[in-house]
N, C-alpha and C positions, 0 to 999 in steps of 0.2 A: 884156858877156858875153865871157869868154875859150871858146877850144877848143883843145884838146889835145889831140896824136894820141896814141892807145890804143897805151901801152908799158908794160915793166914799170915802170920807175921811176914813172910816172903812175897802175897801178893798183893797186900798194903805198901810194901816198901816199892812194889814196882809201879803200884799207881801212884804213888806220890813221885814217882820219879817222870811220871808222864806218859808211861805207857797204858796202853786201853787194850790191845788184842793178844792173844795169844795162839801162835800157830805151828802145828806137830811139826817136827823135822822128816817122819816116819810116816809108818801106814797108820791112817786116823784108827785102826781094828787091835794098835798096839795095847799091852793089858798095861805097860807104867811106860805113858810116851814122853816124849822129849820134846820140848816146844821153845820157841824162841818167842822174843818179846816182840812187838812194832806197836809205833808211836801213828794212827792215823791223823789227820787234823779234820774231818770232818765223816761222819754219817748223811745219807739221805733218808728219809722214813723208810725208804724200801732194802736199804742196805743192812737197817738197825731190824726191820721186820724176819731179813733173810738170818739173822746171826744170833736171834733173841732166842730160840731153842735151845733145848738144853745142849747138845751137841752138833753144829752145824759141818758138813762136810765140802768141800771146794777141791776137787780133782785129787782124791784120795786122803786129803790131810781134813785136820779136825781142828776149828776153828774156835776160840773161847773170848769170848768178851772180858774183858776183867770185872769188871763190877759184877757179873754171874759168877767167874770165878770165885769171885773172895762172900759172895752169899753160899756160895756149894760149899767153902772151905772149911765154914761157921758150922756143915753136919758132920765133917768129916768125908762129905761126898764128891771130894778129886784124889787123882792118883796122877802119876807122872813127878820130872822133872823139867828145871826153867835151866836153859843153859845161857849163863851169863858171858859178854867177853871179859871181866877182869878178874 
């Protein structure tokens, strides 16, 4: 397994690969967390309303859109790692 610190260059590369969410492996309160990629195929307005915060949380973990992601990336305002499988 590779990781890779959470930048833009790295979260441009995953949205072009088709990924949209990003979700902690750890406790979402981790200070540099560890997230894995998933590919969803759609949102409901109410799904995309629940996630649009800048930090949303789902039973402990911390949940990141990417396209927020790679706007936060642009201040320098994420921390963590994306843990790749190759």
């Amino acid at each position: 397994m590779i990781f890779k610190r959470l930048n833009y260059q790295t979260l441009q590369s995953l949205h072009l690969q088709g990924y949209n969410i990003l979700l902690t492996i750890g406790s979402a309160t981790d200070e540099n967390p560890i997230y894995l990629t998933l590919k969803l195929e759609s949102f409901t307005h109410i799904d995309e309303a629940f996630v649009r915060g800048e930090d949303s949380k789902l039973q402990g973990h911390k949940i990141l859109v990417l396209e927020e992601a790679i706007r936060r990336s642009l201040n320098n305002d994420i921390n963590g790692v994306v843990q790749l499988e190759h």
